[in-house]
N, C-alpha and C positions, 0 to 999 in steps of 0.2 A: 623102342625109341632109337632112328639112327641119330649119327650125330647133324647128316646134310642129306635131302634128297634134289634129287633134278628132276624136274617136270618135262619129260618128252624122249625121245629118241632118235631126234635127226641129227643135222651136221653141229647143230650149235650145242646140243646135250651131249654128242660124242666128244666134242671139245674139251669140255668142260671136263668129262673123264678122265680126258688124258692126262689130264694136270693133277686131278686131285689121286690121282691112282698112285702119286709122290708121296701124296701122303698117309699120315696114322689114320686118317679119317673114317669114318665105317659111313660110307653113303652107297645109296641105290638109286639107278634110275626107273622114272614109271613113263612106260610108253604104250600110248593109247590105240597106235596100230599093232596089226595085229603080227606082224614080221618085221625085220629088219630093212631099213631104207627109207625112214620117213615121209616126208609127203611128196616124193619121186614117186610116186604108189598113184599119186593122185591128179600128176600133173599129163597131161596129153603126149600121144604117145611119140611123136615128133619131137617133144622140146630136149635141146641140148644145152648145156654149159655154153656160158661166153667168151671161155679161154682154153687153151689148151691146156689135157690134165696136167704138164709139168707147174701151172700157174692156177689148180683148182684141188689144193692137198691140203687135208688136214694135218694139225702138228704130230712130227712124230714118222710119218709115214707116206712116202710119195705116191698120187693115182697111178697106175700105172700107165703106158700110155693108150691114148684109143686108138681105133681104127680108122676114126675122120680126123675133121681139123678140130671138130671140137667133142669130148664125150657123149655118149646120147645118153636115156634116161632109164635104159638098161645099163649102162658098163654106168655112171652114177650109183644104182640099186647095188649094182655087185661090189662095188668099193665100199660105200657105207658098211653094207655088211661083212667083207672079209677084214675093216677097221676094227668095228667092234667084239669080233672072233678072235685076231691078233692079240688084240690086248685084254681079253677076258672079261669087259665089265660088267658088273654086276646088273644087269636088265630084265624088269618084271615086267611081261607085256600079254595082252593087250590087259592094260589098265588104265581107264580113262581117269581123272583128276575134275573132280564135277566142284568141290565147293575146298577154298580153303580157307582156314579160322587161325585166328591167335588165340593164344592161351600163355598160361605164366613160364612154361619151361618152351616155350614155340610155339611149334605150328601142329595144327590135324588137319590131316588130309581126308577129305570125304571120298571117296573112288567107287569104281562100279564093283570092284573086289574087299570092300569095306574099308576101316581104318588105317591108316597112318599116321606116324608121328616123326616129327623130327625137330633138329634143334637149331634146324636153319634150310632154308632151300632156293634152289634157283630153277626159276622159270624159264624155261628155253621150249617153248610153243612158236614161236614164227607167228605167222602169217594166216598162214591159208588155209585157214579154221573158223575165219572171218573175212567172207567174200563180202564186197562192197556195191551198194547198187543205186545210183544217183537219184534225187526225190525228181524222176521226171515226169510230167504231169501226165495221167492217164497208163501207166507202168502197170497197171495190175487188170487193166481192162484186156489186152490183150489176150487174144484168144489160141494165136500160137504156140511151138517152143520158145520155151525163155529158159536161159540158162546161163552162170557165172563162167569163165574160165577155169575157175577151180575145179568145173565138171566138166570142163569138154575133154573131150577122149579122142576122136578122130574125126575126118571129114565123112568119112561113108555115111552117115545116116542123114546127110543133109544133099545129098548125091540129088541133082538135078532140080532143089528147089533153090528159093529166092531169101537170102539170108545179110541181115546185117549187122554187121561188128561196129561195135561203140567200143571206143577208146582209141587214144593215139601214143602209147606205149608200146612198148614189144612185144607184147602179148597179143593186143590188136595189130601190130604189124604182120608177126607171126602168124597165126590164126587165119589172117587174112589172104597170105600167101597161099596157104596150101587148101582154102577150101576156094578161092577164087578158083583153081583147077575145074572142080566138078561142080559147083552151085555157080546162079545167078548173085551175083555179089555186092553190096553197098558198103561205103565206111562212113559212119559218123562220128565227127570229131567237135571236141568243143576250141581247141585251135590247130593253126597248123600242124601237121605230124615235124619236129626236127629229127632229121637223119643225122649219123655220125659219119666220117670219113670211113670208106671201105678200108683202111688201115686200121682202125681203133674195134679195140675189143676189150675183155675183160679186163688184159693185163694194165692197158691206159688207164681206164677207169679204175682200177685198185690202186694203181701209181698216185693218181688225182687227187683220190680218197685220201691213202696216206698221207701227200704233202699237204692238203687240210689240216690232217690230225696235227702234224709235226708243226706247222703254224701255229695254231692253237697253241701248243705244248710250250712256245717261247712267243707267244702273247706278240704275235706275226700277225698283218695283215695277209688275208687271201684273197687272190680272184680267178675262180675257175673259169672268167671269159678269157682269157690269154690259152688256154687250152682247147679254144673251139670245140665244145663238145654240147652233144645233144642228147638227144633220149633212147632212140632207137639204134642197135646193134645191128649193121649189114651182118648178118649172117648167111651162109650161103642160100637159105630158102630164099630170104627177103631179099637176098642178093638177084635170083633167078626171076621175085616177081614183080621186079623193078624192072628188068628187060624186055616182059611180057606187060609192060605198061600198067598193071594189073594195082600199084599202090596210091590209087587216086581217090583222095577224099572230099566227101562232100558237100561235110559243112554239120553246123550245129541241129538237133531236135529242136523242137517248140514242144512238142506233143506226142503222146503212143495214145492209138485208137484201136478196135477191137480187130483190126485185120492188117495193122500196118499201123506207119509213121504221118504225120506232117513235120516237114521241116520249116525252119526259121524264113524261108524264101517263100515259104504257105503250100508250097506241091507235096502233094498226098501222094503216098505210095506202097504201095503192099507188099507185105513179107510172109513168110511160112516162117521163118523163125528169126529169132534176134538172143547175141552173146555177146553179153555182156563181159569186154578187158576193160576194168574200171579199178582195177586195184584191190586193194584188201584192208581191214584196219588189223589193230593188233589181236590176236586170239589169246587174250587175258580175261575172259570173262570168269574165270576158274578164280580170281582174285580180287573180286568186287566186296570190298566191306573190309577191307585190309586199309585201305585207305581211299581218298577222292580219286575219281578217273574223268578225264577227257573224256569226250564222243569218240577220240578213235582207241580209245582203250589203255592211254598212257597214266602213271602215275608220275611225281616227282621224282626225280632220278639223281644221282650225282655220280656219271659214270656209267656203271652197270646196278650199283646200291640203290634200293629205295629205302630215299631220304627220310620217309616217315614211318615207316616198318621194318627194325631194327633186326636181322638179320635173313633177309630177301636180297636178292639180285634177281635180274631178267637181262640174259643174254641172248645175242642172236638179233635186237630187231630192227632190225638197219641202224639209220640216223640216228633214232630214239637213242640207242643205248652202248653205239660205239660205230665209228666209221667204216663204213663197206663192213658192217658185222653180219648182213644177212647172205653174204657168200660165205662159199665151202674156203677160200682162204683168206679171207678178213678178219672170220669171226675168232682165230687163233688167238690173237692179238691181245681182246677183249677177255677171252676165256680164261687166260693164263692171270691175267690182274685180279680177276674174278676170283677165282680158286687161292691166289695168296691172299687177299681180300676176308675171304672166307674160314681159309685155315687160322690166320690171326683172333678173328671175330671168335673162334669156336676155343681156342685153346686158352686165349685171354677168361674166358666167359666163367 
């Protein structure tokens, strides 16, 4: 029996480390990949950071700096893991976390390495375990690739065909930049794309974040329209495929058919494949029967604590459960409340 485990091993579980490594506490983390670097493992091999490393560091220990303007998702991998070498945590992987139960002294963890128990835990899963894909009408007829961003990897295997990206986030900006290169290319969106000022980047939007929280915190009004900001991060790709005229969208689905789309305007058109950037929900499905959950996977929260399962937290997942927490330097913030949070809950008990 530990006394606390963490569910995961990326930025939001390495957090969480650092802090409780303060204390007496006997916890373990269980990570379901099978190396160090979390689901940077998973993301396409292009994607970088939105800020410069000096503005994307875990507590404790500065990125060092990259080689571009912004880290890519190799020097990402390599920081994750010389973090959690630094500082020695305790990390059993690969260990997936498939069901977890209450009981009178806690929690049992079900896993693909068998039992676990502990006497309190935090969930720090993200994201991207839980790809999201819109009820669009005729979605499963299609006879194409179909594929989430969660899986795309690079442009080469779509090298010369007819492909379209749905979503009007970054991912779809992204995405769209680097395969409009070598594919025939469409964007559908369900509203206009908002771009941000080729000045703003992560560090803005972390600034933004925080003075929300701080609002909040003295019961301030806030209004992030004074801020001009939007959705999409000019990053230098999207920067390049803005020049090349290349980021032109073209409007909503009505329908997916077995060799292509119709769109809202009724014109039929054909694709070889369609990728879906459509977001993700929460990948808490490892905590269903703990208490009621939303459709995107939320429970009642106050915080990081869930409010009706008496020694649970879930750290890391954006908005849900602490401002800009689902970045590498948000989620400090959260992590450190978290970990006193929990030390309290565990020594009282």
């Amino acid at each position: 029996m530990h006394d606390l485990i963490i569910i995961g091993g990326g930025q939001s579980a390495l957090a969480c480390a650092y802090y409780l490594r303060r204390t007496q506490l006997d916890y373990v983390l269980l990570d379901r990949q099978p190396s160090c670097g979390g689901a940077w493992h998973h993301a396409w091999d292009s994607l970088t950071l939105f800020s410069p490393a000096g503005h994307s560091s875990l507590p404790g220990w500065w990125m060092p700096k990259s080689k571009g303007d912004y880290p890519t998702k190799a020097e990402a991998i390599d920081y994750l893991c010389r973090y959690e070498q630094r500082y020695g945590f305790p990390i059993e992987r690969p260990v997936e976390v498939r069901q977890v139960e209450r009981e009178q002294e806690g929690f049992v963890l079900q896993t693909s390495k068998g039992r676990y128990r502990s006497r309190a835990l935090i969930s720090a899963t993200g994201t991207w375990g839980a790809p999201y894909f819109p009820d669009v009408p005729g979605r499963l007829l299609f006879q194409g690739v179909q594929l989430h961003s969660a899986h795309y990897q690079s442009p080469a295997p779509f090298r010369g065909k007819r492909v379209l990206i749905v979503g009007e986030g970054n991912s779809g900006a992204q995405i769209l930049s680097e395969l409009s290169k070598v594919a025939d290319t469409a964007w559908a969106v369900r509203q206009p794309p908002q771009f941000l000022p080729d000045d703003v980047d992560g560090r803005v939007l972390f600034d933004v974040a925080s003075a929300k929280y701080y609002a909040q915190q003295k019961g301030e009004p806030f209004d992030a329209k004074k801020f001009g900001l939007g959705n999409i991060v000019m990053v230098p790709t999207v920067k390049e495929a803005r020049e090349r005229g290349a980021l032109k969208a073209k409007g909503m689905l009505r329908e997916i058919c077995h060799d292509g789309v119709i769109w809202t305007s009724g014109e039929r058109e054909s694709f070889d494949a369609i990728i879906w950037c459509t977001g993700f929900h929460y990948a808490t499905s490892h905590l269903k029967g703990l208490a009621p959950m939303d459709e995107y996977g939320r429970m009642a929260t106050e915080g990081t604590r869930a409010t009706e399962v008496p020694g649970l937290w879930l750290v890391g997942y954006g908005g849900w459960t602490g401002f800009a927490s689902a970045t590498v330097i948000g989620v400090g913030r959260t992590a450190r409340k978290t970990a006193r949070e929990a030390e309290a809950y565990l020594t009282s008990a």
